[in-house]
C-alpha positions as CSV (number, residue, x, y, z in Angstrom):
1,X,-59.0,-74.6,-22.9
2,X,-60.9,-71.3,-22.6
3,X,-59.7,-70.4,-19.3
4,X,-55.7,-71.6,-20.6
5,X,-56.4,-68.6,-23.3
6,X,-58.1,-66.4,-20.7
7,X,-54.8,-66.5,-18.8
8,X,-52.5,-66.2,-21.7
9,X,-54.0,-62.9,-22.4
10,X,-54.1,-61.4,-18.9
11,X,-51.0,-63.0,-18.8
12,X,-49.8,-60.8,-22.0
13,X,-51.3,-57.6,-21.3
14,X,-49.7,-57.7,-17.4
15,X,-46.3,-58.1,-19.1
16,X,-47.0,-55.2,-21.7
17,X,-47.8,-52.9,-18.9
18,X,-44.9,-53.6,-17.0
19,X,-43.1,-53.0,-20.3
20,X,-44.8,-49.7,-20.7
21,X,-43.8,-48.6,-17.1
22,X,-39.9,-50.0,-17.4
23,X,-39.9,-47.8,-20.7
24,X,-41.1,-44.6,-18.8
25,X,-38.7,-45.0,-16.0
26,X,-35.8,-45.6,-17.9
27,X,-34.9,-48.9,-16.7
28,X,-31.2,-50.2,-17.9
29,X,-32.3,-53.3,-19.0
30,X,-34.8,-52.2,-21.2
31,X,-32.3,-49.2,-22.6
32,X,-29.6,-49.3,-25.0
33,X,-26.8,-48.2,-22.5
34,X,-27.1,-50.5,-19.1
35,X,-24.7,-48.4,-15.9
36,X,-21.9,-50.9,-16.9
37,X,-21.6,-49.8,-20.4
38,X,-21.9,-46.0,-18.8
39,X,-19.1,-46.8,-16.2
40,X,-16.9,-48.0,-19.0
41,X,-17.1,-45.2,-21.6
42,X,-16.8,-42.8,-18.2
43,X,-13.6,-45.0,-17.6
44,X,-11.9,-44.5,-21.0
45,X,-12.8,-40.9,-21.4
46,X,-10.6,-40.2,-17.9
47,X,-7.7,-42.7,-19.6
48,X,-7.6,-40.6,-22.8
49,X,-7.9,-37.1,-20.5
50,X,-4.6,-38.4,-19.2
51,X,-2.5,-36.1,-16.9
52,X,-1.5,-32.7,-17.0
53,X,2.4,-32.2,-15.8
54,X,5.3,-31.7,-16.6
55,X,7.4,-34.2,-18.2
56,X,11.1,-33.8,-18.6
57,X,13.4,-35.8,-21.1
58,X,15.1,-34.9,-24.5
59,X,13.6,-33.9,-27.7
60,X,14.1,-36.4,-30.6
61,X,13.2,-36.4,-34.6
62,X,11.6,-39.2,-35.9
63,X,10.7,-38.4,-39.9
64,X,8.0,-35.5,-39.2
65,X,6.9,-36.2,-35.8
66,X,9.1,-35.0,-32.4
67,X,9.3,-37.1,-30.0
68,X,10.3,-36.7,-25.9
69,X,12.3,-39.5,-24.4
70,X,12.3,-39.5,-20.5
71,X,14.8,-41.0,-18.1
72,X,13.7,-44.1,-18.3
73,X,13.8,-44.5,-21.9
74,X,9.8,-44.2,-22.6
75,X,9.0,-42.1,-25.3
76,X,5.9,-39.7,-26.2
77,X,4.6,-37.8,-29.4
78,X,4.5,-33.8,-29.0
79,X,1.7,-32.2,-30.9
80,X,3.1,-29.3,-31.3
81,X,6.5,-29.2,-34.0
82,X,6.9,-26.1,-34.4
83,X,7.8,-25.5,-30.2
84,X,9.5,-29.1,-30.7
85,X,11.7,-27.9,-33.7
86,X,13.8,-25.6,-31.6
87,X,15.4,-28.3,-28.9
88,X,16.3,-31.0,-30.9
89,X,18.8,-33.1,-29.0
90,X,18.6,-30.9,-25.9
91,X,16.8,-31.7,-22.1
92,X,13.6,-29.7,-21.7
93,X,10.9,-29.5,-19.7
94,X,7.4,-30.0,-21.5
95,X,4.4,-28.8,-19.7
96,X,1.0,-30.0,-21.1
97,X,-1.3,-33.3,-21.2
98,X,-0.4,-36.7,-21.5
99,X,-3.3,-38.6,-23.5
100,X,-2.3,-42.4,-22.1
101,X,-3.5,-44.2,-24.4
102,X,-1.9,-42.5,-27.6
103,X,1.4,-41.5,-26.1
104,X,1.0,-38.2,-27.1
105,X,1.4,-34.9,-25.4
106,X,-0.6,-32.0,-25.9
107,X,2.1,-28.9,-25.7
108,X,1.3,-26.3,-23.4
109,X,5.2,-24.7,-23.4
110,X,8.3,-25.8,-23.8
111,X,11.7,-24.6,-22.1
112,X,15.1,-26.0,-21.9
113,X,15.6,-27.9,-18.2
114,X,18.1,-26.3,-15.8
């Protein structure tokens, strides 16, 4: 019975001192954030970055918020109403950043479309 608890404690201290060394080293499955969970957030943050262009449609009201409808009938927020104000009902071309997820444009300019 001696030599079972002799073994459960060598057996114990091995396993804290591998512990110890997985801590130091920064081991992901002894961290809060494993490379999965860091691919993922790294993922998302390039979907909300979206993609900088320019996007062409018409300028539409919608209570307080302006809107740009492309050719194909998708529509997008612009964050800017003040530039929006000014080409209501009109085709324009809207340079800035499209933020995918939220549909919503960060205005760089605005100018009517040719």
């Amino acid at each position: 019975m001696q030599s079972f608890k002799r073994t459960l404690i060598d057996v114990s201290i091995l396993c804290a001192i591998v512990l110890t060394f997985a801590l130091a080293w920064g081991s992901p499955f002894v961290s809060g954030r494993s490379a999965l969970a860091g691919n993922q957030m790294q993922q998302q943050a390039s979907q909300n970055a979206g993609k900088t262009g320019t996007f062409v449609g018409t300028i539409l009201k919608n209570g307080e918020q302006y809107l740009l409808r492309d050719s194909s009938g998708a529509t997008f927020g612009l964050d800017d109403p003040d530039r929006a104000s000014a080409y209501v009902g009109k085709t324009v071309k809207v340079t800035g950043e499209l933020n995918e997820r939220s549909k919503v444009i960060h205005v760089e300019s605005i100018e009517a479309a040719g």
